[in-house]
C-alpha positions as YAML, in Angstrom:
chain: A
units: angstrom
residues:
- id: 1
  name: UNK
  ca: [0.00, 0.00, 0.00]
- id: 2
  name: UNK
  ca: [1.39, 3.36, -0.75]
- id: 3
  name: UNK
  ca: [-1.24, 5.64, 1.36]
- id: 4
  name: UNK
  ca: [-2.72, 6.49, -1.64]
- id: 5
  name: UNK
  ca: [-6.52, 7.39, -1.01]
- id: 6
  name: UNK
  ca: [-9.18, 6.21, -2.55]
- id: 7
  name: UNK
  ca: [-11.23, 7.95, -5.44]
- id: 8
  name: UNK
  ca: [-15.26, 7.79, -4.31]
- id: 9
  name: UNK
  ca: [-17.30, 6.66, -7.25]
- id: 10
  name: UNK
  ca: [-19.41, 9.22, -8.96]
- id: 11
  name: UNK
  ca: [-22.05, 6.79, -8.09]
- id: 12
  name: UNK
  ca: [-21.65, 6.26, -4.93]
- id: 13
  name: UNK
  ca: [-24.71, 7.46, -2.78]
- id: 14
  name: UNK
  ca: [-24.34, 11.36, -1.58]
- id: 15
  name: UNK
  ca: [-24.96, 10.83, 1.99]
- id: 16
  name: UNK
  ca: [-21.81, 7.72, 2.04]
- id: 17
  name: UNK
  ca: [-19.98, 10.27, 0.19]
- id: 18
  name: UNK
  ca: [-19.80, 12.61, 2.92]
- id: 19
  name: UNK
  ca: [-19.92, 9.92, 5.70]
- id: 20
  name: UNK
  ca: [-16.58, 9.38, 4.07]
- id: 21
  name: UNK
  ca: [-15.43, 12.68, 3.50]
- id: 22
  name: UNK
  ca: [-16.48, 14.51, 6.97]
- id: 23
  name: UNK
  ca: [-18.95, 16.71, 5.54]
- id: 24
  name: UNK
  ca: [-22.79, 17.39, 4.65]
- id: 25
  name: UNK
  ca: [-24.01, 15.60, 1.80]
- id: 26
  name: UNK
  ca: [-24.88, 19.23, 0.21]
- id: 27
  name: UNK
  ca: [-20.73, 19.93, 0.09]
- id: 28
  name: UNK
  ca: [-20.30, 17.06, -2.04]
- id: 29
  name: UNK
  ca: [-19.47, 17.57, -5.40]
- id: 30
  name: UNK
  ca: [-17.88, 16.13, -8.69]
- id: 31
  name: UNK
  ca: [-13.82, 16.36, -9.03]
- id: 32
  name: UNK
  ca: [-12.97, 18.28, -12.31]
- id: 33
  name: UNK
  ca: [-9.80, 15.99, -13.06]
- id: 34
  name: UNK
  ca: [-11.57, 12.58, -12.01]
- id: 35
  name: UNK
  ca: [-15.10, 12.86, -12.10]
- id: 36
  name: UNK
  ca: [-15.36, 11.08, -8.40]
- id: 37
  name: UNK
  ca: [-16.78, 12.63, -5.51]
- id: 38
  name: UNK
  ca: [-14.97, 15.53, -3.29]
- id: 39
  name: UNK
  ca: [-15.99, 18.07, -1.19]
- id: 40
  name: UNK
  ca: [-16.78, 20.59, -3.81]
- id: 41
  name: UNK
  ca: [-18.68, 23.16, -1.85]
- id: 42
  name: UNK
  ca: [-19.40, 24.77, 1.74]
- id: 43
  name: UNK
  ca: [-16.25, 26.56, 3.70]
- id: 44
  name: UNK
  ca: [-13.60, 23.74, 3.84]
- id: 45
  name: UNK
  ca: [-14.74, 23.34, 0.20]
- id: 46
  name: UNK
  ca: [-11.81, 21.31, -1.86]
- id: 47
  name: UNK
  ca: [-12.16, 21.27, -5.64]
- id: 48
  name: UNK
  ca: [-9.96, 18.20, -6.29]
- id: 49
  name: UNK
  ca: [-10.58, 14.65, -4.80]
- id: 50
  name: UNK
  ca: [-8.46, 13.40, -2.09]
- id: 51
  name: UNK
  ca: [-7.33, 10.91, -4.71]
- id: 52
  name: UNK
  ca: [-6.28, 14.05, -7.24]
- id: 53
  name: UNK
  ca: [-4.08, 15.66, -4.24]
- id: 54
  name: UNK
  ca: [-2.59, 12.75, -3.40]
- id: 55
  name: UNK
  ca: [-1.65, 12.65, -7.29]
- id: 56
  name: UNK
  ca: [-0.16, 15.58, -7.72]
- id: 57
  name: UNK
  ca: [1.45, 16.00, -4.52]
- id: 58
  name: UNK
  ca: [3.11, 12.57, -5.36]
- id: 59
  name: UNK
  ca: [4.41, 12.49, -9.31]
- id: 60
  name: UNK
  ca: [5.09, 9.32, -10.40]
- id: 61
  name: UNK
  ca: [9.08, 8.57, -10.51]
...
């Protein structure tokens, strides 16, 4: 495992969605690079995926 986390499927059910991501389900949004489900909107809004930060804060070698 490389602590990667996981991208939420853009069909995944709203209210798991934010179970998952520690917010309201009305915060949750789609990711503009993956499509899956972030935390789009609200005040700790992020507008990409924990999946996409992971990404680019870790290029591949």
């Amino acid at each position: 495992m490389d602590g990667r986390p996981q991208r939420i499927d853009p069909s995944t059910d709203r209210t798991a969605a934010a179970r998952l991501l520690g917010c309201h389900p009305d915060e949750v949004g789609y990711c503009p690079r993956c499509s899956g489900l972030t935390r789009r909107y609200g005040r700790s809004a992020e507008i990409l995926c924990p999946a996409c930060q992971w990404d680019a804060a870790h290029p591949p070698s």
